[in-house]
KEKE-448821 format. One line per 3 residues: number of its first residue (from 1); their letters; for each residue x, y, z of C-alpha. Coordinates in Angstrom, 1 decimal, padded with zeros to 4 digits, always signed. Example, Ala and Ser with C-alpha at 12.3 -4.5 7.8 and 13.67 -1.06 7.14 Angstrom:
// residues 2
1) AS) +012.3:-004.5:+007.8  +013.7:-001.1:+007.1 .
***
This chain:
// residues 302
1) XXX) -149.3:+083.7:-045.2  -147.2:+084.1:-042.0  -146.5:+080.3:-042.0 .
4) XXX) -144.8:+080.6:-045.9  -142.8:+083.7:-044.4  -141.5:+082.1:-041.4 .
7) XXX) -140.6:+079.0:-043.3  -138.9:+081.0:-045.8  -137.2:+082.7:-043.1 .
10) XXX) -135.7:+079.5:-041.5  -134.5:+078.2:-045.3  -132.6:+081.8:-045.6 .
13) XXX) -131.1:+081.2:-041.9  -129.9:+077.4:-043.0  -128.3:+078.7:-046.0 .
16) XXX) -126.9:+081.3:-044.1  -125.3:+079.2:-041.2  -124.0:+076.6:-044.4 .
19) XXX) -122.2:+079.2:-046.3  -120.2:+080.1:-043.0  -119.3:+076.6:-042.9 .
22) XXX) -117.2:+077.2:-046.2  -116.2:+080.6:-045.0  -112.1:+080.8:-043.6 .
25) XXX) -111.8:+081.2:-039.9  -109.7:+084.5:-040.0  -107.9:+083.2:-036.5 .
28) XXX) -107.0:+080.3:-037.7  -105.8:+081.8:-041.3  -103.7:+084.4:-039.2 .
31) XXX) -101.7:+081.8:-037.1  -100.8:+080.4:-040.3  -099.8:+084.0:-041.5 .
34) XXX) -097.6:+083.7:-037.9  -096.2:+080.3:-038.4  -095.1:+081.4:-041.9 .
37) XXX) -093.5:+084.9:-041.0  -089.8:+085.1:-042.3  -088.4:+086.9:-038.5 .
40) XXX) -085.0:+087.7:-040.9  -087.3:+089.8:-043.4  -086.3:+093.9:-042.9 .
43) XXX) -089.7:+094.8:-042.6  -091.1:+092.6:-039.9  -087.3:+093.1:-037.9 .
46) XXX) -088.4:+096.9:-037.6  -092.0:+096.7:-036.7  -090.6:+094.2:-033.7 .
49) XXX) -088.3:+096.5:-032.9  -091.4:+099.4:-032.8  -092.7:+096.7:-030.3 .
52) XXX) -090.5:+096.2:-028.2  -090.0:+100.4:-027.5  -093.7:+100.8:-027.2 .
55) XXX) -093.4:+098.1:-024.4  -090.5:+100.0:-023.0  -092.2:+103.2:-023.0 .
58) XXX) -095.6:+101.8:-021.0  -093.5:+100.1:-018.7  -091.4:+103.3:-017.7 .
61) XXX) -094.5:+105.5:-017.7  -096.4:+103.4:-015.6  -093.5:+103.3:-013.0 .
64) XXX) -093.2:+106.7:-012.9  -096.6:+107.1:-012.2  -096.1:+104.5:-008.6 .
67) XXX) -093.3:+107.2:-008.2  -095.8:+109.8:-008.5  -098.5:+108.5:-006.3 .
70) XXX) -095.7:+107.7:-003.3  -094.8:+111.7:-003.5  -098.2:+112.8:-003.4 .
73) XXX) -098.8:+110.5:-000.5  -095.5:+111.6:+001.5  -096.3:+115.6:+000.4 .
76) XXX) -099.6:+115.3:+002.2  -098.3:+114.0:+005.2  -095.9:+116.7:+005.4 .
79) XXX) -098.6:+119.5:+004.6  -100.6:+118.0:+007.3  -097.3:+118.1:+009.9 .
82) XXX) -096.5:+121.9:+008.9  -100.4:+122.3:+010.1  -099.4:+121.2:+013.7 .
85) XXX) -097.5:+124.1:+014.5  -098.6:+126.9:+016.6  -097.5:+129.0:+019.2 .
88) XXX) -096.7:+126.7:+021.8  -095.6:+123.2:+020.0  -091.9:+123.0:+019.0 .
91) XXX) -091.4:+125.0:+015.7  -088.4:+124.7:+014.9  -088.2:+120.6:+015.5 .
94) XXX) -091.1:+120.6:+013.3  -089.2:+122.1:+010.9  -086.6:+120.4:+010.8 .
97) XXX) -088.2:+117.1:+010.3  -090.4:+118.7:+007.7  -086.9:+120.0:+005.8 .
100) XXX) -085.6:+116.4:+006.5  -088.6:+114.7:+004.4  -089.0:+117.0:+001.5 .
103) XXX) -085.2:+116.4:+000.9  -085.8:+112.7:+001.2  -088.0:+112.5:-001.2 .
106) XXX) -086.1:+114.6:-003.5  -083.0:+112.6:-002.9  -084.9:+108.6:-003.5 .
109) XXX) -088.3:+108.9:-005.2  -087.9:+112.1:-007.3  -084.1:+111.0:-008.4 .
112) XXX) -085.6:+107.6:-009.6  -088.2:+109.7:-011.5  -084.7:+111.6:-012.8 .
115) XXX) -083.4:+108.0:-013.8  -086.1:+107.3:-015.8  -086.0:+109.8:-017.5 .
118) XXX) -082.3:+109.8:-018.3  -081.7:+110.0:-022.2  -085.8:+110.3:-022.7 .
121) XXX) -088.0:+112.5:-024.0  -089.2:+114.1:-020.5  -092.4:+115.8:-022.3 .
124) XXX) -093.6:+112.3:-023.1  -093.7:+111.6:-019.5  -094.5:+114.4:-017.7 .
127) XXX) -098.1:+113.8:-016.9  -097.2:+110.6:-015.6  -095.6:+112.6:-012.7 .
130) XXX) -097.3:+115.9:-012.8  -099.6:+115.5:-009.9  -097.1:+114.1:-007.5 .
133) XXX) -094.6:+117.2:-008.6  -097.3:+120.0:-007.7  -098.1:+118.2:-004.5 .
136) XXX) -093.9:+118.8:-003.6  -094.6:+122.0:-004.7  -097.1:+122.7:-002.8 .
139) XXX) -095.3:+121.0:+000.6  -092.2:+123.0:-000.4  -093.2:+126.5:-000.6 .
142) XXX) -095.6:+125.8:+002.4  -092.6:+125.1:+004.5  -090.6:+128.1:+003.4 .
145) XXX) -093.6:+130.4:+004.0  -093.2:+129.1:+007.7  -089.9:+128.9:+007.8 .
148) XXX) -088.8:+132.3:+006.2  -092.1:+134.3:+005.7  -091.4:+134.0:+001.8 .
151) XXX) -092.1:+132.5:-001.4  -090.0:+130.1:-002.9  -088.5:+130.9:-006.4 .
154) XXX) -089.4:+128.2:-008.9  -085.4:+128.0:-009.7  -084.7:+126.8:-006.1 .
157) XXX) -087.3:+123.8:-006.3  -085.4:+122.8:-009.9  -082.5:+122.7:-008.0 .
160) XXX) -083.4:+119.9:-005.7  -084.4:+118.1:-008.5  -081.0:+118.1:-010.1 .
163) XXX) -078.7:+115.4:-009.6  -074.8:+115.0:-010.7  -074.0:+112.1:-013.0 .
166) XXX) -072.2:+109.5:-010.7  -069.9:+108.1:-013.7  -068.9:+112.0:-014.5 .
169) XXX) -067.8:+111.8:-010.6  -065.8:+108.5:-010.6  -064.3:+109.7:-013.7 .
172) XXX) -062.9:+112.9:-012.2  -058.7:+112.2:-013.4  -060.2:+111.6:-017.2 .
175) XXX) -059.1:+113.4:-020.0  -061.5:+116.8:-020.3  -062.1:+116.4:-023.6 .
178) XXX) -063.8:+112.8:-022.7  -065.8:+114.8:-019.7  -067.0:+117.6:-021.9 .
181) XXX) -069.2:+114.9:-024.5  -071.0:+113.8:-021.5  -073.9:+115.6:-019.5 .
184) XXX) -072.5:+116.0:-016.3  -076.3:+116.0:-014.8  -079.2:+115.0:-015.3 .
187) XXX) -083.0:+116.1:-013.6  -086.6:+115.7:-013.3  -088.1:+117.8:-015.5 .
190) XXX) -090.6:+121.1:-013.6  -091.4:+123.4:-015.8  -092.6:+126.7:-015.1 .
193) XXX) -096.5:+125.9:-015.5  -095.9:+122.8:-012.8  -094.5:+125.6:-010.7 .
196) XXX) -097.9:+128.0:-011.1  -100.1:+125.1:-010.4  -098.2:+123.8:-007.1 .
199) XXX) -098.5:+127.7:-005.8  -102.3:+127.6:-006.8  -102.7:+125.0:-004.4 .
202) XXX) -100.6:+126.7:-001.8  -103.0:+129.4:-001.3  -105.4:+126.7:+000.2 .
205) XXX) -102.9:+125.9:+002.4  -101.9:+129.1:+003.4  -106.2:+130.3:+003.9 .
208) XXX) -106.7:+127.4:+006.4  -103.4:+127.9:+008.5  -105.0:+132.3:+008.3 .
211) XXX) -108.1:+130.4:+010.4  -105.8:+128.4:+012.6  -103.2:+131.5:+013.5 .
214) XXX) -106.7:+133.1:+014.5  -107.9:+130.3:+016.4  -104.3:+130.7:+018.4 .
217) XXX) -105.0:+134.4:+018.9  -102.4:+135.4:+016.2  -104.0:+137.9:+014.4 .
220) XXX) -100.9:+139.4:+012.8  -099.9:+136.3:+010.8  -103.5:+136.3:+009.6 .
223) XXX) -103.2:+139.7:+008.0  -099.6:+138.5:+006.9  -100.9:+135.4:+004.9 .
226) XXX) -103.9:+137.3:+003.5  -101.7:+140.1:+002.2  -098.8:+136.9:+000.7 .
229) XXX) -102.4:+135.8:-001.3  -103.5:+139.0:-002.4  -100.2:+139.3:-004.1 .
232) XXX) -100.2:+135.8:-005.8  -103.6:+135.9:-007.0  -102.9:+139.3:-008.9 .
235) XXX) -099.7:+137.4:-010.3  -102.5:+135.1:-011.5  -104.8:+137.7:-012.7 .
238) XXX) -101.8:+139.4:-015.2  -101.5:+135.8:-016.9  -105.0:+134.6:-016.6 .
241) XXX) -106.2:+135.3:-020.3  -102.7:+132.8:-021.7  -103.5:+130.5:-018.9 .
244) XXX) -104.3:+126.8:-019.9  -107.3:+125.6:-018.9  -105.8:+123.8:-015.3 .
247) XXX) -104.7:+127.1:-014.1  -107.8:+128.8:-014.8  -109.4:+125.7:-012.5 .
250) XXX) -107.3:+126.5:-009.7  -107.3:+130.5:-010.3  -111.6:+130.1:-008.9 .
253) XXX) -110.3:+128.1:-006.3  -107.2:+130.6:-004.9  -110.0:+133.7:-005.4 .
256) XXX) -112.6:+131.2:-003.2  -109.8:+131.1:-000.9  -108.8:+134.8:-000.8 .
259) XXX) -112.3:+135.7:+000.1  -112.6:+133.7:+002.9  -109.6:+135.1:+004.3 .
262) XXX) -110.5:+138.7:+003.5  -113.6:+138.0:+005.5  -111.7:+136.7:+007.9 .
265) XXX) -109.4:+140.1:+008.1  -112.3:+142.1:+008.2  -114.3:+140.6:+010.7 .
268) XXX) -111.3:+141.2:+013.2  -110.9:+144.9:+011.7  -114.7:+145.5:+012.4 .
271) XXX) -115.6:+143.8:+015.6  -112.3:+142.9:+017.1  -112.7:+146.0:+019.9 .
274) XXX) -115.7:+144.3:+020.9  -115.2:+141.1:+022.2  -112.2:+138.9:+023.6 .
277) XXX) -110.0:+137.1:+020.8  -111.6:+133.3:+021.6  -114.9:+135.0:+020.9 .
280) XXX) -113.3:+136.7:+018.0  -112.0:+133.5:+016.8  -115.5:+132.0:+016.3 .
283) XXX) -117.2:+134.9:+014.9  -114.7:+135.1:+012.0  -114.6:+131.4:+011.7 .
286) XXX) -118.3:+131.6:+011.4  -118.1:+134.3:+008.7  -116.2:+131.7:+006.1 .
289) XXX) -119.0:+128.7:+007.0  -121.6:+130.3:+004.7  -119.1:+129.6:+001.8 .
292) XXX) -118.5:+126.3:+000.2  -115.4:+124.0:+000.8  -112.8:+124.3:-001.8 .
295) XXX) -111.3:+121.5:-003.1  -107.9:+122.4:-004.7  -107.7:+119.3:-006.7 .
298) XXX) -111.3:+119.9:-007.6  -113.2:+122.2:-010.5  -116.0:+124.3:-010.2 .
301) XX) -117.4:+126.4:-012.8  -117.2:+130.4:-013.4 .
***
């Protein structure tokens, strides 16, 4: 019984493999299909033409994304130099060369960003360069905190990222009529929720230079910074229930933050009659251990 099944298997396999010996090979049939494509018809002209701006499009985006990943190396690097300052290094030459490489980078990578985009659709490629922009951000209004004791408007970071057109410039003794038909600048694109997000990660920032001022024995500045994050995260709280879902990430991060420095405020309120400031240093440093490290790239849930 078994031995008829299996042999009537193997007959139904044979015929199987010999009808897909008279079957077409669809590769082959589809080079022929190629080889006899008419290039002059309408039709195939625009798909080629499709093509050819997909191709375009890719190749952009994925440039402005090497863009992206050099600003969010050099932003880092700055962050981490703004950290070096205390009450004895040189300030304001740290400042300065902050100041000097957040306008570098808005003057090479972020203005090659702007060239790509040029006559584009920015919204197509804004993700492309998002991460990189809130990492600017983030160095930006991290140095103006320092530097001023303020936070920078979103208006003055758009700014920097707005460049004159160079042939609106060399062409200066045209006729104005020939001058008005042309944008006279063009920019890389921040909008507003960019803006929010690069301030969200500031507050990390801002929480572990609180510790550091305390570890220096600068306990104003700590009830300064904590008082600058109070005030953004209630700015966060009056747009929390419209917020997208990446601000709402970062909003459980900048509240993780704020409670570490309010603990840190409040252990120097409670104890700080009692023992010397190096002591009072690690006591308050102590007092944030018992919470988790935030990431502010990262997610945790409510």
């Amino acid at each position: 019984m078994s031995h008829s099944r299996s042999s009537h298997g193997n007959r139904r396999n044979r015929n199987h493999h010999q009808g897909n010996k008279n079957k077409i090979n669809f590769g082959d049939k589809g080079k022929e299909i190629l080889h006899d494509i008419d290039e002059s018809n309408p039709v195939i002209q625009q798909f080629r033409g499709y093509a050819s701006e997909l191709d375009d499009k890719h190749d952009r985006y994925e440039r402005i994304v090497k863009f992206s990943r050099d600003i969010t190396i050099e932003s880092k690097r700055i962050i981490f130099l703004l950290h070096t300052i205390d009450k004895e290094s040189k300030t304001d030459a740290i400042l300065n060369e902050a100041k000097l490489r957040l306008d570098n980078l808005a003057k090479t990578l972020f203005k090659n960003i702007a060239h790509e985009l040029n006559n584009q659709d920015p919204y197509q490629y804004l993700r492309a360069y998002t991460a990189g922009l809130q990492e600017y951000i983030e160095a930006m209004t991290f140095y103006n905190y320092l530097k001023d004791d303020s936070l920078l408007d979103w208006t003055e970071v758009d700014k920097n990222l707005t460049y004159a057109d160079q042939t609106t410039e060399e062409n200066k003794n045209a006729d104005l009529d020939d001058l008005d038909d042309s944008p006279s600048e063009y920019r890389t694109l921040m909008t507003p929720n960019e803006y929010i997000l690069g301030v969200a990660d500031l507050t990390g920032e801002l929480m572990r230079k609180c510790i550091n001022n305390l570890a220096f024995g600068d306990i104003a500045s700590c009830y300064k910074t904590c008082n600058l994050v109070k005030e953004i995260y209630k700015g966060f709280l009056g747009c929390s229930g419209n917020s997208s879902k990446e601000i709402r990430r970062k909003l459980y991060v900048l509240k993780q933050s704020l409670v570490k420095m309010e603990n840190v405020c409040y252990t120097i309120k409670v104890r700080g009659s009692e023992m010397p400031k190096h002591m009072l240093a690690d006591a308050a440093i102590a007092s944030v251990e018992n919470y988790p490290p935030d990431d502010d790239e990262g997610y945790q849930a409510y």
